[in-house]
N, CA, C and O atoms as a Maestro MAE file, in Angstrom:
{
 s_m_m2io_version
 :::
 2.0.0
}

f_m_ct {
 s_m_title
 :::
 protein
 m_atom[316] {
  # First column is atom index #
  i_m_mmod_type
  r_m_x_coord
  r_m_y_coord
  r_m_z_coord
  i_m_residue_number
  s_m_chain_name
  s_m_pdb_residue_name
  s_m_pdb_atom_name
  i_m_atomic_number
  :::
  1 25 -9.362 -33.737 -27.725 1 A "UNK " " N  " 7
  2 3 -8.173 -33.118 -27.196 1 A "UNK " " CA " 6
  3 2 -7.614 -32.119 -28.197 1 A "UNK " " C  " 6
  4 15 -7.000 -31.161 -27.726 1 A "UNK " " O  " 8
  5 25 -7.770 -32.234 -29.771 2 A "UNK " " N  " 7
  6 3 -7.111 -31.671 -30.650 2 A "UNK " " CA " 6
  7 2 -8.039 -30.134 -30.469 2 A "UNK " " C  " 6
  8 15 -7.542 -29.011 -30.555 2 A "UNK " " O  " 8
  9 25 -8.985 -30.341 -30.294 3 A "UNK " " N  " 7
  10 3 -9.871 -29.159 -30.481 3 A "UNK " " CA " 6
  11 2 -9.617 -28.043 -29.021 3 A "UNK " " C  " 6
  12 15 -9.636 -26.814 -29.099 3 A "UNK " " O  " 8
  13 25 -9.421 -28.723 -27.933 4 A "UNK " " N  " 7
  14 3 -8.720 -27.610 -26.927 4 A "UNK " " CA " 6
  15 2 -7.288 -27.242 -27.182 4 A "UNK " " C  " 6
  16 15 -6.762 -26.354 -26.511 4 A "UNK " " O  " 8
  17 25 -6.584 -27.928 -28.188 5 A "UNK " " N  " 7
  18 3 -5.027 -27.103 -28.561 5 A "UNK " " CA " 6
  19 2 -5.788 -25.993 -29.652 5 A "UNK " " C  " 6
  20 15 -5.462 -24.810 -29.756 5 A "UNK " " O  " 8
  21 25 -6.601 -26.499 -30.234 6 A "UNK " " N  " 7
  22 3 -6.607 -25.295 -31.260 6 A "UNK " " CA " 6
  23 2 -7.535 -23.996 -30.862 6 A "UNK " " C  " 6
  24 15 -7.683 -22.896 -31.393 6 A "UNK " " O  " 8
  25 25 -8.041 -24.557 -29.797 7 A "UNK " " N  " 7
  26 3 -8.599 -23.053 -29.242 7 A "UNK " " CA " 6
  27 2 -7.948 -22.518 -28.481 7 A "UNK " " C  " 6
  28 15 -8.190 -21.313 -28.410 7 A "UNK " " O  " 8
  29 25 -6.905 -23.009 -27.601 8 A "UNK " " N  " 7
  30 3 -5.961 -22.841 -27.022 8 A "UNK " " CA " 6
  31 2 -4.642 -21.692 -27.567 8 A "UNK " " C  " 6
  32 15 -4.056 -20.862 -26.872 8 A "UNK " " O  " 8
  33 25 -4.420 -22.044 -29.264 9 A "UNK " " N  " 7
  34 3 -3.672 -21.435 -29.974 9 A "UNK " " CA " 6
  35 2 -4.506 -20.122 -30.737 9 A "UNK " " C  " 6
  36 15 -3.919 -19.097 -31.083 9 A "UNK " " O  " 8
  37 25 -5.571 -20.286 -30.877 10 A "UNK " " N  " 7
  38 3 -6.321 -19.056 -31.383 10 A "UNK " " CA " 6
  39 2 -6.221 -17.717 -30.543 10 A "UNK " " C  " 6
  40 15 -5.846 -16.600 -30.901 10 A "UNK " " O  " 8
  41 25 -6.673 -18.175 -29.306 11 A "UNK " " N  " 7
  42 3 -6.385 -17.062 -28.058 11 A "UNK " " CA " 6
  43 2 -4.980 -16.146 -27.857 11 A "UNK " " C  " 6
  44 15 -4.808 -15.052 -27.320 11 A "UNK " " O  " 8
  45 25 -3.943 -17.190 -28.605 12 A "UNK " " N  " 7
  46 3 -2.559 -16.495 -28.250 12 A "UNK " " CA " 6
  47 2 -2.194 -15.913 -29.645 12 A "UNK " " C  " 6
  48 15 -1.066 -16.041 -30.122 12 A "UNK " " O  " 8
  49 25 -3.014 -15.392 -30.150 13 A "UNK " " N  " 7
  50 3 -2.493 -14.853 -31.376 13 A "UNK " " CA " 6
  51 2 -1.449 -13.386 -31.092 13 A "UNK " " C  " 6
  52 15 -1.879 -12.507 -30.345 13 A "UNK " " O  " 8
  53 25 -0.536 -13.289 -31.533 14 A "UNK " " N  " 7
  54 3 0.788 -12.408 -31.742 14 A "UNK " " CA " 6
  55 2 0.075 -10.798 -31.644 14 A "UNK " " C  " 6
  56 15 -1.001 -10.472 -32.146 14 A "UNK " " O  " 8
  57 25 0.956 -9.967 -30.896 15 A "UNK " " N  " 7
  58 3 0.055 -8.847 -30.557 15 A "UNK " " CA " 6
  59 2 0.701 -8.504 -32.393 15 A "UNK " " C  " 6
  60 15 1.384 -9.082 -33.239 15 A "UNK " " O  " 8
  61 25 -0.134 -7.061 -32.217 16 A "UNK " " N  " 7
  62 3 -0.432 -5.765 -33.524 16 A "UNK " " CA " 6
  63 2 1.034 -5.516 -33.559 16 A "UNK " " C  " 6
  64 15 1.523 -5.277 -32.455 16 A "UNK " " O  " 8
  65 25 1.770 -5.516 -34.475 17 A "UNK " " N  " 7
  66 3 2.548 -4.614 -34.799 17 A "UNK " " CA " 6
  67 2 2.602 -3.305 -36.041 17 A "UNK " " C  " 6
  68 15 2.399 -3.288 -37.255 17 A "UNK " " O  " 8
  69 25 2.906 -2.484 -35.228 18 A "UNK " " N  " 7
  70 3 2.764 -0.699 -35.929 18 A "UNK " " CA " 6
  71 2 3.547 0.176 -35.032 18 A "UNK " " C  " 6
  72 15 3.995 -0.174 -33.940 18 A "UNK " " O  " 8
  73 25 3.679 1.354 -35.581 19 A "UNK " " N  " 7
  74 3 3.795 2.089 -34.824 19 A "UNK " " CA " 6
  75 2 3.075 3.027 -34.485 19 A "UNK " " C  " 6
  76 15 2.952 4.135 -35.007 19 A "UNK " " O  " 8
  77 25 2.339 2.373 -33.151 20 A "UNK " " N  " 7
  78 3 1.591 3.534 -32.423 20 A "UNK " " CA " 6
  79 2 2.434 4.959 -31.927 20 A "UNK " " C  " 6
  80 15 3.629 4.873 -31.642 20 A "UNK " " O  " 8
  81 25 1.763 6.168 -31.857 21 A "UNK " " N  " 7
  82 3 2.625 6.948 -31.276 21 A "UNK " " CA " 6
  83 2 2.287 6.901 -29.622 21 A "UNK " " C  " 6
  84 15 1.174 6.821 -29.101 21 A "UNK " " O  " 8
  85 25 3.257 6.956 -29.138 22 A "UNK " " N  " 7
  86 3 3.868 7.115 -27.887 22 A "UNK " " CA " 6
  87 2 3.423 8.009 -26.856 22 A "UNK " " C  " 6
  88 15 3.893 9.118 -27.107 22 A "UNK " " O  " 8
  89 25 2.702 8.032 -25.768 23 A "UNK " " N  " 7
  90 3 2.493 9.085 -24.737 23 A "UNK " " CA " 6
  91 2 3.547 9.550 -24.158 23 A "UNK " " C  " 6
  92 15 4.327 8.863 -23.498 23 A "UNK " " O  " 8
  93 25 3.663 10.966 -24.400 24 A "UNK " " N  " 7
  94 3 4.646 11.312 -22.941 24 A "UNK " " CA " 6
  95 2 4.476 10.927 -22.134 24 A "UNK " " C  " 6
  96 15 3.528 10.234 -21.766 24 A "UNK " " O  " 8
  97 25 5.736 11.420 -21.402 25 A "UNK " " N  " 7
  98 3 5.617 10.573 -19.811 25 A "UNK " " CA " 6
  99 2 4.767 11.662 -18.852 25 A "UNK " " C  " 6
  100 15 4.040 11.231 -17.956 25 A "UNK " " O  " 8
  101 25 4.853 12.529 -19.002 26 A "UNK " " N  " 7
  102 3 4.269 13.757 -18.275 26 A "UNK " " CA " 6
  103 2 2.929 13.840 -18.725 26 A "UNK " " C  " 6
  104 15 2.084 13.856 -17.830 26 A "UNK " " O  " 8
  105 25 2.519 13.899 -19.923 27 A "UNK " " N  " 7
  106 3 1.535 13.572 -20.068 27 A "UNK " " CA " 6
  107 2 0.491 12.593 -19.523 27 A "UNK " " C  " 6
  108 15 -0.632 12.741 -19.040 27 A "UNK " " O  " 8
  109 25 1.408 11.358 -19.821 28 A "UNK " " N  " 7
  110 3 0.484 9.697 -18.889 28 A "UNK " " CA " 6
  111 2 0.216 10.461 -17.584 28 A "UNK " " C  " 6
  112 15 -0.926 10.473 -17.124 28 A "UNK " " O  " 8
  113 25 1.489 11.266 -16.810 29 A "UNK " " N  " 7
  114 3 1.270 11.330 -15.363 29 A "UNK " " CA " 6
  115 2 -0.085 12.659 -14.599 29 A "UNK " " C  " 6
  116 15 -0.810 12.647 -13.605 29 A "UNK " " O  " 8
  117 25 0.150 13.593 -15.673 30 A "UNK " " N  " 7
  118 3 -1.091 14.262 -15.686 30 A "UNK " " CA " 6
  119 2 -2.108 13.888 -15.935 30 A "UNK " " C  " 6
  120 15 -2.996 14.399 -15.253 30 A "UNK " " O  " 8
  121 25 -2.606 12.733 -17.101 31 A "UNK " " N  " 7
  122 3 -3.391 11.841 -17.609 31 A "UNK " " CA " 6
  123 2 -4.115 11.379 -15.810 31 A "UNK " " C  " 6
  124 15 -5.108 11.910 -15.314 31 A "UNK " " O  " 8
  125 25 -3.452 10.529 -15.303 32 A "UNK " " N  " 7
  126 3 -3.328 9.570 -14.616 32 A "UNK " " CA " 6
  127 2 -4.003 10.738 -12.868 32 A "UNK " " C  " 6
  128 15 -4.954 10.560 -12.107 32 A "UNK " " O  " 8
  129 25 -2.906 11.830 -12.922 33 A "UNK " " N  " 7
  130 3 -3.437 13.023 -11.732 33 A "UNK " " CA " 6
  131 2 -4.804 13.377 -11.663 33 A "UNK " " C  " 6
  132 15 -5.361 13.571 -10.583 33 A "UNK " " O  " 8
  133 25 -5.475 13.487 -12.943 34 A "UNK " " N  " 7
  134 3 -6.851 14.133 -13.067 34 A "UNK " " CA " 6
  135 2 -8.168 12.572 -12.638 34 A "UNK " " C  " 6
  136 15 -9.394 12.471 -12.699 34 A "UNK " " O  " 8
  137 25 -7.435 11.959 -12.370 35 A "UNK " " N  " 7
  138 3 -8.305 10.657 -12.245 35 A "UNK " " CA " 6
  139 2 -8.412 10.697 -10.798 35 A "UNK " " C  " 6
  140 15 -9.295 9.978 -10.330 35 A "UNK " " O  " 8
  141 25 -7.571 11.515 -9.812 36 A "UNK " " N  " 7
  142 3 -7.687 11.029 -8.601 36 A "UNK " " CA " 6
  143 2 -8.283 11.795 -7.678 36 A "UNK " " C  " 6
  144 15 -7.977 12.980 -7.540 36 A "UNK " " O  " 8
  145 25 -9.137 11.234 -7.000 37 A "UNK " " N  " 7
  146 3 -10.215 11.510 -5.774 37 A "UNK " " CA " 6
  147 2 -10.091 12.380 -4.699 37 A "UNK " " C  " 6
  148 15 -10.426 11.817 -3.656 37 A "UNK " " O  " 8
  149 25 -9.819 13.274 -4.578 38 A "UNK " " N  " 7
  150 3 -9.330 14.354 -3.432 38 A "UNK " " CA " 6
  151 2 -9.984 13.976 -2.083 38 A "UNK " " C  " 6
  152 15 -11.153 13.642 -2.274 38 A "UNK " " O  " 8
  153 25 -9.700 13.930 -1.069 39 A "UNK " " N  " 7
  154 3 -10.584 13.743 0.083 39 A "UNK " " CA " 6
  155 2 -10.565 15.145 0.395 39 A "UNK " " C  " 6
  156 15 -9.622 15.860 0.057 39 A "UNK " " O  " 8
  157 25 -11.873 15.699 1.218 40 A "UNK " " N  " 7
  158 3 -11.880 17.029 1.732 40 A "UNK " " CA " 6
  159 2 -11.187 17.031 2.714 40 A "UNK " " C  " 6
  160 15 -10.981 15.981 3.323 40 A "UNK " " O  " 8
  161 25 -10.569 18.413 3.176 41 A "UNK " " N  " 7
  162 3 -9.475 18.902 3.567 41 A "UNK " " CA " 6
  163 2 -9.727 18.476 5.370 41 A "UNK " " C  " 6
  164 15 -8.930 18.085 6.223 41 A "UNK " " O  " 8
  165 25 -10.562 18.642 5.398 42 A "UNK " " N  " 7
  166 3 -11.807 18.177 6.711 42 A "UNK " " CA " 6
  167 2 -11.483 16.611 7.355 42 A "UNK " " C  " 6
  168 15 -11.204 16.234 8.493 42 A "UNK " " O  " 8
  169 25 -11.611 16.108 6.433 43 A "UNK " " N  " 7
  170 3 -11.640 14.997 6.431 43 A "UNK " " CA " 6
  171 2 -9.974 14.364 6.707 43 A "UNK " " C  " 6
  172 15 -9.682 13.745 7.731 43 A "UNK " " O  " 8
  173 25 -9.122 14.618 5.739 44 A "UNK " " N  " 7
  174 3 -7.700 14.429 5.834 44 A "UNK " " CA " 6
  175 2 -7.228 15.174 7.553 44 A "UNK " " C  " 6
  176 15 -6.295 14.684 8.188 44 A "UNK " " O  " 8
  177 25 -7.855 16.103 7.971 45 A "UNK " " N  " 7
  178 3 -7.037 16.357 8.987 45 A "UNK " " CA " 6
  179 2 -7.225 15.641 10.498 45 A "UNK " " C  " 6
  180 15 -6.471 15.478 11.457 45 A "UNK " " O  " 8
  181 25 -9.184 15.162 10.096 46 A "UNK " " N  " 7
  182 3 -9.561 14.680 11.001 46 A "UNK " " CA " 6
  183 2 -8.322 13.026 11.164 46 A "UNK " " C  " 6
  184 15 -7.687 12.719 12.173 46 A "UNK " " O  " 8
  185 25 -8.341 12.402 10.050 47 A "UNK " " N  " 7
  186 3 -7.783 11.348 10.058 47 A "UNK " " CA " 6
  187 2 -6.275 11.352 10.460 47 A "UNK " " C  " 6
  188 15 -5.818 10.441 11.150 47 A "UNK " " O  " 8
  189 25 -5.437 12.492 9.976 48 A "UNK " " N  " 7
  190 3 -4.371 13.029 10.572 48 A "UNK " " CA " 6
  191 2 -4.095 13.558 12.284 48 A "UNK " " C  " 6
  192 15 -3.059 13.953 12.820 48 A "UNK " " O  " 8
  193 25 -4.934 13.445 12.618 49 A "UNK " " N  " 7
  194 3 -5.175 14.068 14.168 49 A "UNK " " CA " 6
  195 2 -5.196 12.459 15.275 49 A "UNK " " C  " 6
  196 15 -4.785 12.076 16.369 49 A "UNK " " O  " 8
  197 25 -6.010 11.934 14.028 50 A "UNK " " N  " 7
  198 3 -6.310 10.519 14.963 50 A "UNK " " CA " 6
  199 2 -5.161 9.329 14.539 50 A "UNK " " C  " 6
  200 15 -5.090 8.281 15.182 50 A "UNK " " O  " 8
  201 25 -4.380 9.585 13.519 51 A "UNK " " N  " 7
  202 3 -3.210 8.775 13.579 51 A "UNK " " CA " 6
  203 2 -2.143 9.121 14.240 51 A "UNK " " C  " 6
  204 15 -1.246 8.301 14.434 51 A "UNK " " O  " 8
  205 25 -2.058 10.637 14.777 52 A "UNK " " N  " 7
  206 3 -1.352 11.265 15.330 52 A "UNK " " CA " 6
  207 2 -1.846 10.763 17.192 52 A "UNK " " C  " 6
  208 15 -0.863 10.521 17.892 52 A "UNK " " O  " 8
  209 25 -2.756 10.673 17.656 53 A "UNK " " N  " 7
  210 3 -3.176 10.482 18.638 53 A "UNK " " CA " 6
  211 2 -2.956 8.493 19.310 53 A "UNK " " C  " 6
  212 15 -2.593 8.040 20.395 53 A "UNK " " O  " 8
  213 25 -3.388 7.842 18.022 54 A "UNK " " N  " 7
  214 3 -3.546 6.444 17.889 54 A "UNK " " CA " 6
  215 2 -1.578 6.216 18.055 54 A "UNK " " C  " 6
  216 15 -1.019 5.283 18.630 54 A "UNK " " O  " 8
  217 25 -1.041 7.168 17.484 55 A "UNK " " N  " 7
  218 3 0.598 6.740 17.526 55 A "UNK " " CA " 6
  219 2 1.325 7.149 18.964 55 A "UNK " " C  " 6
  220 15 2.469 6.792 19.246 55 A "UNK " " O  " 8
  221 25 0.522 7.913 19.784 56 A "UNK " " N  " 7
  222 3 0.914 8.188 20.691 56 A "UNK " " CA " 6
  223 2 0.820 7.052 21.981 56 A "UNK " " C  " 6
  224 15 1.673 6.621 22.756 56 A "UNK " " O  " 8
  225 25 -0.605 6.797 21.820 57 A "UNK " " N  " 7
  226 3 -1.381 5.624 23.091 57 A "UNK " " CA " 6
  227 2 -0.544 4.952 22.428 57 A "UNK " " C  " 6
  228 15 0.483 5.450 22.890 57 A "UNK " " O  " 8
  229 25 -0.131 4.058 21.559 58 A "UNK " " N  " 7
  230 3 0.614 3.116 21.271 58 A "UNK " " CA " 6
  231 2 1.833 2.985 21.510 58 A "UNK " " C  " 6
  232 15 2.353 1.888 21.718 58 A "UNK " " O  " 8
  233 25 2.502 4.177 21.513 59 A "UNK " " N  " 7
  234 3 3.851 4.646 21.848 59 A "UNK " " CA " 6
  235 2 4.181 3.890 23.580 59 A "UNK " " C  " 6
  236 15 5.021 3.101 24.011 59 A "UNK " " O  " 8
  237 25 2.900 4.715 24.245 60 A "UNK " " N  " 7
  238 3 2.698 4.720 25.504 60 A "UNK " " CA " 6
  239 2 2.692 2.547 26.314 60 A "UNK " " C  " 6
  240 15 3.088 1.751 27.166 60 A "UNK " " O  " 8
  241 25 1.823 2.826 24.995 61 A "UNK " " N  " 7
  242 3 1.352 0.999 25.515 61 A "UNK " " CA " 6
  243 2 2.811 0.384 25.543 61 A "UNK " " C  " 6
  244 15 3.184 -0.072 26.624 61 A "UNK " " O  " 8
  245 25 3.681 0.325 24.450 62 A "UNK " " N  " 7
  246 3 4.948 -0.139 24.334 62 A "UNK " " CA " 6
  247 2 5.718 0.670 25.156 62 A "UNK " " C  " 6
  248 15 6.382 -0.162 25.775 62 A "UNK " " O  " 8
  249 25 6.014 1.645 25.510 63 A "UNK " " N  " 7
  250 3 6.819 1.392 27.064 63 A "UNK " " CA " 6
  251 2 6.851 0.706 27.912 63 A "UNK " " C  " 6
  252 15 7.768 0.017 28.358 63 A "UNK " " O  " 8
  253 25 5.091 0.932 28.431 64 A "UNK " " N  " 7
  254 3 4.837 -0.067 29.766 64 A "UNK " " CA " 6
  255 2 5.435 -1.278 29.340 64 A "UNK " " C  " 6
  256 15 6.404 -1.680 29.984 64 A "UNK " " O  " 8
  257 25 5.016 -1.956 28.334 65 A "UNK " " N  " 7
  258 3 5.048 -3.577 28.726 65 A "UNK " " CA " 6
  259 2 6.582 -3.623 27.984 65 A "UNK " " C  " 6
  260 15 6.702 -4.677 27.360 65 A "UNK " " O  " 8
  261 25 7.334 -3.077 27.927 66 A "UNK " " N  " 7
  262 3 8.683 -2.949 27.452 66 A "UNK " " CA " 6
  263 2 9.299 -2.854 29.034 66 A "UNK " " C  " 6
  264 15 9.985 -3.762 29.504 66 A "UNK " " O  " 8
  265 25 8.925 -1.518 29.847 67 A "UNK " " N  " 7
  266 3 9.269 -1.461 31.732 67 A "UNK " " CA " 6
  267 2 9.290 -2.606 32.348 67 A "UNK " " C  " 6
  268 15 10.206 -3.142 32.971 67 A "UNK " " O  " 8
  269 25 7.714 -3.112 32.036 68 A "UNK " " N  " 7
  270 3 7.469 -4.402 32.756 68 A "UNK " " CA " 6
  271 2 8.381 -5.427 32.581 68 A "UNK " " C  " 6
  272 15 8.978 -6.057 33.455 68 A "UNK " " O  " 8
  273 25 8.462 -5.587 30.901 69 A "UNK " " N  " 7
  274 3 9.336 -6.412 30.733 69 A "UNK " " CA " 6
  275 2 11.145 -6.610 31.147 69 A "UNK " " C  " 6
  276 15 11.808 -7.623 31.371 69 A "UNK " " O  " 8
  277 25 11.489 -5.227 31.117 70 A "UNK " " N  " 7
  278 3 13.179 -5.157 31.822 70 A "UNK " " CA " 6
  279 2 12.702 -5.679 33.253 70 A "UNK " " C  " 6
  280 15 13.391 -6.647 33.571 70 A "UNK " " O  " 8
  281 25 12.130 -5.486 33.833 71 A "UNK " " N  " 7
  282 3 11.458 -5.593 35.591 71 A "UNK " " CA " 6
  283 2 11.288 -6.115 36.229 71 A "UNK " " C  " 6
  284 15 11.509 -6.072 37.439 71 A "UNK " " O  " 8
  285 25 10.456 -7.339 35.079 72 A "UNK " " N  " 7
  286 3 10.452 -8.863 35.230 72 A "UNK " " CA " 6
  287 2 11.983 -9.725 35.512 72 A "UNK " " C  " 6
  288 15 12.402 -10.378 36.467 72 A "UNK " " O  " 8
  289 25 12.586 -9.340 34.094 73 A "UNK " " N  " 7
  290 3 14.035 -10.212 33.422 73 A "UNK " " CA " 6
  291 2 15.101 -9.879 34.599 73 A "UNK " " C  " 6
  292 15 16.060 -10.621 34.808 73 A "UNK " " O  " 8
  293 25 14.802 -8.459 35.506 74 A "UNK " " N  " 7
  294 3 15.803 -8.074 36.243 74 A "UNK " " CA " 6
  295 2 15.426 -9.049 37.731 74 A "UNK " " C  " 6
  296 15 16.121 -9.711 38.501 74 A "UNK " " O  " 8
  297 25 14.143 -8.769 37.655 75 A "UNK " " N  " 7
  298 3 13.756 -9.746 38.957 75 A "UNK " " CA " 6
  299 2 14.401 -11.094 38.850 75 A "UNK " " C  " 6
  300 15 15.041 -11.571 39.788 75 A "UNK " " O  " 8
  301 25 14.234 -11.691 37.734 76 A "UNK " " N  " 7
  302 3 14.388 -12.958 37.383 76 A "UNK " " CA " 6
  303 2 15.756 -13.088 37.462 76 A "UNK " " C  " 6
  304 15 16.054 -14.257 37.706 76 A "UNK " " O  " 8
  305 25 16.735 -12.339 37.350 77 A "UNK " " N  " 7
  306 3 18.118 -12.317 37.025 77 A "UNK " " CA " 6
  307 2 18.589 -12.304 38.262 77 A "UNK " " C  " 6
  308 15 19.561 -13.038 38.438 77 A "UNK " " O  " 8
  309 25 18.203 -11.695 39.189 78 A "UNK " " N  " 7
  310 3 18.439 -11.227 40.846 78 A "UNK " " CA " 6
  311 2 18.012 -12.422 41.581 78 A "UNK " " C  " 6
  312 15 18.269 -12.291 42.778 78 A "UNK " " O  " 8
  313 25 17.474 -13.501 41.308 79 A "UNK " " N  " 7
  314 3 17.140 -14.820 42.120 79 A "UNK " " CA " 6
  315 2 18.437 -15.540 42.219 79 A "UNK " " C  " 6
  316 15 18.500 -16.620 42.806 79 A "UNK " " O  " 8
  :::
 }
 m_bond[315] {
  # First column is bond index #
  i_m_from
  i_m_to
  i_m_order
  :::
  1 1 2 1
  2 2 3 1
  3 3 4 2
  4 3 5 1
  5 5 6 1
  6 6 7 1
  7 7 8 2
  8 7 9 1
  9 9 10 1
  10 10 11 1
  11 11 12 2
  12 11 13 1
  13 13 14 1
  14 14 15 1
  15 15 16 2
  16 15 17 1
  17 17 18 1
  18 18 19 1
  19 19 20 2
  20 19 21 1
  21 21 22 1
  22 22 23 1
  23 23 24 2
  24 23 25 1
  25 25 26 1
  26 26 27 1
  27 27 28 2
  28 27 29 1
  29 29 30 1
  30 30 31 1
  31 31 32 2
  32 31 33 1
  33 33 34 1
  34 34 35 1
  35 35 36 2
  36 35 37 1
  37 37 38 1
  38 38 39 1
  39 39 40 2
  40 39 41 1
  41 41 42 1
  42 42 43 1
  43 43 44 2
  44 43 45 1
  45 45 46 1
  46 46 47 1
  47 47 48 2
  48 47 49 1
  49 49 50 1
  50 50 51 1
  51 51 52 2
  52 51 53 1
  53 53 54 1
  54 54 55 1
  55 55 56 2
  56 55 57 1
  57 57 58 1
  58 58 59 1
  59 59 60 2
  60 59 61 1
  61 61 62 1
  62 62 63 1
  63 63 64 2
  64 63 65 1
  65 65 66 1
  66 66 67 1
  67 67 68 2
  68 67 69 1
  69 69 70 1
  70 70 71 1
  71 71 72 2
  72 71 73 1
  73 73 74 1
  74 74 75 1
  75 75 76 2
  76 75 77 1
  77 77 78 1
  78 78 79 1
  79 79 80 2
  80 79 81 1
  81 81 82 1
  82 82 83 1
  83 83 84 2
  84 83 85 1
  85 85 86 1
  86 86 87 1
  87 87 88 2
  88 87 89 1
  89 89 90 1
  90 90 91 1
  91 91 92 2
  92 91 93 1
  93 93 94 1
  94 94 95 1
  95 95 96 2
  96 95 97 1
  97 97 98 1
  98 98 99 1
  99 99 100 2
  100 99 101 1
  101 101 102 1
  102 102 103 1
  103 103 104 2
  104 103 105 1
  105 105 106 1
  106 106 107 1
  107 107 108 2
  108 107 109 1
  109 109 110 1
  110 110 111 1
  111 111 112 2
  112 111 113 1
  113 113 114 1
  114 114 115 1
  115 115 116 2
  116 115 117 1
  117 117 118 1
  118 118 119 1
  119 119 120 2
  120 119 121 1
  121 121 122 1
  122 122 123 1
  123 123 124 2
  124 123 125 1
  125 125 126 1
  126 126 127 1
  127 127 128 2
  128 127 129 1
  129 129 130 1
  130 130 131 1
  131 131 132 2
  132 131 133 1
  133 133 134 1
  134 134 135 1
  135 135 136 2
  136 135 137 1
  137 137 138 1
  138 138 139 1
  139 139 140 2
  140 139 141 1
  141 141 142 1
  142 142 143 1
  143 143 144 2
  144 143 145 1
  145 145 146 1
  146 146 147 1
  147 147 148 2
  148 147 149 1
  149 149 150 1
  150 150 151 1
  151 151 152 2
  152 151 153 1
  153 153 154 1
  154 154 155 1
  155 155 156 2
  156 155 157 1
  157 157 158 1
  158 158 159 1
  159 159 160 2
  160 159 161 1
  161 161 162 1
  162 162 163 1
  163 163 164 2
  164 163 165 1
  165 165 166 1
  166 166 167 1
  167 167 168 2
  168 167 169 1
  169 169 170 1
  170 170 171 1
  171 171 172 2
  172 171 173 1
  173 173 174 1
  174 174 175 1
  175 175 176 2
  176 175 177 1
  177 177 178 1
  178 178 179 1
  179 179 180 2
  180 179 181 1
  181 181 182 1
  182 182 183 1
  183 183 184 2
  184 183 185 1
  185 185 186 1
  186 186 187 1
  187 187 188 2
  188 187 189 1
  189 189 190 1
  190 190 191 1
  191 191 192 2
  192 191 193 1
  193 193 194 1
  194 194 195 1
  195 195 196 2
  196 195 197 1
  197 197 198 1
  198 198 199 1
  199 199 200 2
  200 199 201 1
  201 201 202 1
  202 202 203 1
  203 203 204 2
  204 203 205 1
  205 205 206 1
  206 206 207 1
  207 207 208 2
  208 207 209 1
  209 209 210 1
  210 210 211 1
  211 211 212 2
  212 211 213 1
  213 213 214 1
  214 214 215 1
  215 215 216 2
  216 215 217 1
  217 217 218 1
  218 218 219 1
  219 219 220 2
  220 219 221 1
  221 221 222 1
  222 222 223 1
  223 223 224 2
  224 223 225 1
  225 225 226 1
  226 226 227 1
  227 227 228 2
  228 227 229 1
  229 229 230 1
  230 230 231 1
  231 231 232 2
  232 231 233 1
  233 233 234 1
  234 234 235 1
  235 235 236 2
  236 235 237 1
  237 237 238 1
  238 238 239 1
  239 239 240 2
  240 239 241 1
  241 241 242 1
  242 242 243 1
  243 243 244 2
  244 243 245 1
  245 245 246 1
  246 246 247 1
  247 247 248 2
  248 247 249 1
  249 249 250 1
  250 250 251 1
  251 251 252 2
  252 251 253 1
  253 253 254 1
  254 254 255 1
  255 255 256 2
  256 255 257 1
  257 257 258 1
  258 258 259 1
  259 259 260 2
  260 259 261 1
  261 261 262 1
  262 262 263 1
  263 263 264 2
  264 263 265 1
  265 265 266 1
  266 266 267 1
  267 267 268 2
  268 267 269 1
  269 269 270 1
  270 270 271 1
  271 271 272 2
  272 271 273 1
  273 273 274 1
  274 274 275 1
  275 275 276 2
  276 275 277 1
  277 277 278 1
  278 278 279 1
  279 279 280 2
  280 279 281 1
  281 281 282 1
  282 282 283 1
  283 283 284 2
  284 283 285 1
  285 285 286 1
  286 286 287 1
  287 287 288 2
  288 287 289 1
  289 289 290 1
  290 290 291 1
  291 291 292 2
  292 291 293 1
  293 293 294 1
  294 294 295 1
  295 295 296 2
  296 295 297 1
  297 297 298 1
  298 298 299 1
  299 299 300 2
  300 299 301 1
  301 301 302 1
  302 302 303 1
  303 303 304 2
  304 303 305 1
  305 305 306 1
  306 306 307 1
  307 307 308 2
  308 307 309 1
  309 309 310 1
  310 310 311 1
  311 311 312 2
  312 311 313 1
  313 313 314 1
  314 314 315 1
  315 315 316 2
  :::
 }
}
């Protein structure tokens, strides 16, 4: 048991202290910009066209069964 505390305590050894110098912040964020993956322009619009389309039928679907549903509750209310 003594031997898993002391490997236990080896692992948590105290970080470095110094003074590192510091990244800008603009820097990190430009750093960080050049890392990222562009999709072709092609591609983004195709997917833009079809979330645009997919939001519509959906739009559509939730009316109906929103109609149906007042239609029903009114029927039901009218008994």
């Amino acid at each position: 048991m003594a031997d898993t505390n002391t490997a236990a305590q080896e692992n948590t050894k105290p970080a470095k202290k110094g003074k590192d110098k510091k990244e800008s912040f603009w820097s990190g964020v430009k750093k960080e910009w050049s890392k990222i993956i562009w999709l072709p322009a092609k591609t983004v619009g195709r997917q833009t066209g079809l979330v645009v389309v997919l939001s519509i039928i959906m739009g559509i679907i939730i009316s109906v069964v929103d109609s149906g549903a007042l239609r029903l509750i009114e029927k039901i209310l009218s008994i």
